[in-house]
C-alpha positions as CSV (number, residue, x, y, z in Angstrom):
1,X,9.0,-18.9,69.7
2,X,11.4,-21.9,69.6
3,X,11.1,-23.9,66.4
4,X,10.7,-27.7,67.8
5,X,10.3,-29.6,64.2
6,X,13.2,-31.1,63.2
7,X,14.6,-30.2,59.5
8,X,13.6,-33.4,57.6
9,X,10.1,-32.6,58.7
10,X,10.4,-29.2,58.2
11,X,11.6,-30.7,53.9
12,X,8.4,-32.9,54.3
13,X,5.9,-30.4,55.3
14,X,7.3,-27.9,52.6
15,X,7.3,-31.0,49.7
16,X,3.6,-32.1,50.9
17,X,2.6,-28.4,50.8
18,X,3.9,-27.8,47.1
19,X,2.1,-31.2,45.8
20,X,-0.6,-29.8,47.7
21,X,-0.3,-26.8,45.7
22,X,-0.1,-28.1,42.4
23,X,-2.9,-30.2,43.0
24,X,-5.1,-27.1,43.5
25,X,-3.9,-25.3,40.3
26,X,-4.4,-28.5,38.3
27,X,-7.9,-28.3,39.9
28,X,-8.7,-24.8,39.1
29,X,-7.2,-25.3,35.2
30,X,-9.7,-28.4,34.5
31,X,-12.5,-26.3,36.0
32,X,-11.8,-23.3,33.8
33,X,-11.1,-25.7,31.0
34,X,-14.8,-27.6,31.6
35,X,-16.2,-24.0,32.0
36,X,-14.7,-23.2,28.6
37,X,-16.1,-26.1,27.0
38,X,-19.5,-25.7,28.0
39,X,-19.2,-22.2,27.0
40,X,-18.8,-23.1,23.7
41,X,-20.4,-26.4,22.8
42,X,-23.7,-24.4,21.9
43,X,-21.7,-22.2,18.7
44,X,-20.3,-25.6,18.1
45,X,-23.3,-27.0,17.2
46,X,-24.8,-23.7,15.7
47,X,-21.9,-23.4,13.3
48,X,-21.8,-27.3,12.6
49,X,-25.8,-27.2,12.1
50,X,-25.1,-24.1,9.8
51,X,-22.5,-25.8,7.6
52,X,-24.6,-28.6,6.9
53,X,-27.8,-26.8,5.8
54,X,-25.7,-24.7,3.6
55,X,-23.8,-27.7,2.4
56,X,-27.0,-29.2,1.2
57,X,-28.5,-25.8,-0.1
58,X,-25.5,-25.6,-2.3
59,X,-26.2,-29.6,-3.2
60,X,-29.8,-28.5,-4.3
61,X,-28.8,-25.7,-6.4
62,X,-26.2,-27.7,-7.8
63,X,-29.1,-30.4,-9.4
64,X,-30.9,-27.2,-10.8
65,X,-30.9,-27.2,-14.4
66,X,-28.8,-23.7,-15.6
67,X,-31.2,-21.5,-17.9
68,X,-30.0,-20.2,-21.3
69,X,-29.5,-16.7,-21.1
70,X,-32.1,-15.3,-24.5
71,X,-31.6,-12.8,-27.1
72,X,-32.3,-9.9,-25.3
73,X,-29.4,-10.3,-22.6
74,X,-26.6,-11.6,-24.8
75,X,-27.4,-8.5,-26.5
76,X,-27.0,-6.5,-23.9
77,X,-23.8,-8.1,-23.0
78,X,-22.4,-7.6,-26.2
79,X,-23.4,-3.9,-26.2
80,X,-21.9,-3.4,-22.9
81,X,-18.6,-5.5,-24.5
82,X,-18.4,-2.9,-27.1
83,X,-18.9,0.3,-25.4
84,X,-16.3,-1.2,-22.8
85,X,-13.7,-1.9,-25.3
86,X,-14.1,1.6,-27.2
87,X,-13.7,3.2,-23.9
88,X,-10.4,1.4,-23.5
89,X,-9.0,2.0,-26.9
90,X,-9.6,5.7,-26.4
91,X,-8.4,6.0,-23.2
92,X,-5.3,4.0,-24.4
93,X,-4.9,6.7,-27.2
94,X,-5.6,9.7,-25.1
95,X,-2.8,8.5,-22.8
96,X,-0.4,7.7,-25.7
97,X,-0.8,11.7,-26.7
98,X,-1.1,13.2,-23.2
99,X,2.8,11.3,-22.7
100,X,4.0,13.0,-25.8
101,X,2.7,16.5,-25.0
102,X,3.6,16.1,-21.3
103,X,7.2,14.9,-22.4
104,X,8.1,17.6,-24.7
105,X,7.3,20.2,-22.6
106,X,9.1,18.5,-19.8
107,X,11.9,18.3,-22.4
108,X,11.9,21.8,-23.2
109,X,11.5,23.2,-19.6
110,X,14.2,25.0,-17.9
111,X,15.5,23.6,-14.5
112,X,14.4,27.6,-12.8
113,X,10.9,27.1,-14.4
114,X,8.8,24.9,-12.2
115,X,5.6,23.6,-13.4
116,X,2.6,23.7,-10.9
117,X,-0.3,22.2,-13.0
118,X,-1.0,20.7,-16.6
119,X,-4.3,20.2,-18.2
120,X,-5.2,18.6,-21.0
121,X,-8.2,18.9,-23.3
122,X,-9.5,17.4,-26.6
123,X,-12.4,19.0,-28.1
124,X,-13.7,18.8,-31.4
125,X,-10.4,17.3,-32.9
126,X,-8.3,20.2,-31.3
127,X,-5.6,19.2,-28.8
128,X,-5.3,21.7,-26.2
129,X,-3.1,22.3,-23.2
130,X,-2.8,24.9,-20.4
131,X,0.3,25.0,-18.2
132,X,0.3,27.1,-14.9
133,X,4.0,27.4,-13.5
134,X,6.0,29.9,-11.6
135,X,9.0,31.5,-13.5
136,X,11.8,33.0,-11.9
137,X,12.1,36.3,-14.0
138,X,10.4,37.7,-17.4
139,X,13.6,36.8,-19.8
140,X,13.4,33.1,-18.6
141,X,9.8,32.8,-19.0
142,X,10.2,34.3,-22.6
143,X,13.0,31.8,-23.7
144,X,10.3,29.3,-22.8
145,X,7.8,30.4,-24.7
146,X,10.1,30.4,-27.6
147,X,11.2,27.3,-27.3
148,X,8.0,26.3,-27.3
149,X,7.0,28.1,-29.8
150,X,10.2,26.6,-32.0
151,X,8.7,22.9,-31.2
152,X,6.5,21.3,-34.4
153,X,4.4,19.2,-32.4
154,X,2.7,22.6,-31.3
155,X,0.3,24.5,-33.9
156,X,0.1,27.3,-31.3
157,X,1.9,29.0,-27.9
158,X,-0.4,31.5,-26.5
159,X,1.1,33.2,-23.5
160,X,-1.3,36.6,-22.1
161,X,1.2,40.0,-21.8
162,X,-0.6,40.0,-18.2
163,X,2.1,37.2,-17.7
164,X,4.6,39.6,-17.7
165,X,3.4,42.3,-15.2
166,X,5.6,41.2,-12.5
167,X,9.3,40.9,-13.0
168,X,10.3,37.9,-10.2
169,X,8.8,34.7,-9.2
170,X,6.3,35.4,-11.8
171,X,3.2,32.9,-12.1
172,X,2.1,32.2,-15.3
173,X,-0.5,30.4,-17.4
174,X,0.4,29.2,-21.1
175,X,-1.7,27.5,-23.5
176,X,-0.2,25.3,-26.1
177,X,-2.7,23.9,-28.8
178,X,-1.3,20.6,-30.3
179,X,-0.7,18.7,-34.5
């Protein structure tokens, strides 16, 4: 079919179909923004309604006179200070030890001696420790021992002859009893 429109109508028709065009998306976006809007007027309200009541709730407790806590309670507070603050001291001091202990026997561990678990235990005024480890033979694990045993901060090295059974890659467990 033979195209009869000349080009400056063919520019006009294109121009008039792109306002056209527009037109309609400008429609459709204040529709979806109106849609939008009614949407959420209602939580609008709801949350503006909201705000005021607790606004004046907080208004109203405000006004209330504050009661004076009695005897009993600022007893109880002071208890519970106490007991807090003993807690803390001897935490603080059990800490202070523990970084000793677990410093000198860092200090005297061998590079070939690895460490696998330290615990530490104060009972009745007696300081004691258990190291479980993995030592590579039976001479090593003995040097450690005796340098342990050579330290003054420990009263006592107990290591079990059952530590010895195996001659490589032996696991053992040590208790140390700390001054």
């Amino acid at each position: 079919m033979i195209n009869l429109l000349p080009v400056e109508e063919k520019k006009n028709i294109a121009s008039k179909y792109h306002v056209r065009m527009f037109v309609f998306y400008l429609y459709i976006a204040g529709a979806c923004f109106l849609m939008a809007l009614f949407a959420l007027l209602p939580s609008y309200f709801m949350s503006s309604v909201g705000e005021n009541f607790a606004s004046a709730k907080l208004e109203s407790l405000k006004n209330l006179p504050v009661s004076v806590p009695d005897k009993e309670t600022m007893g109880a507070i002071k208890d519970i200070n106490m007991k807090i603050s003993l807690i803390e001291n001897a935490e603080k001091n059990n800490f202070s030890i523990l970084d000793k202990v677990v410093d000198e026997i860092i200090s005297r561990k061998m590079p070939d001696i690895k460490i696998t678990d330290i615990n530490y235990e104060k009972k009745d005024g007696v300081k004691n420790i258990k190291l479980n480890g993995v030592a590579p033979n039976r001479e090593r694990l003995l040097l450690f021992r005796q340098m342990l045993e050579a330290d003054p901060d420990f009263s006592s090295v107990d290591l079990p002859i059952s530590n010895f059974v195996k001659g490589e890659n032996i696991n053992f467990d040590l208790n140390l009893t700390a001054k």
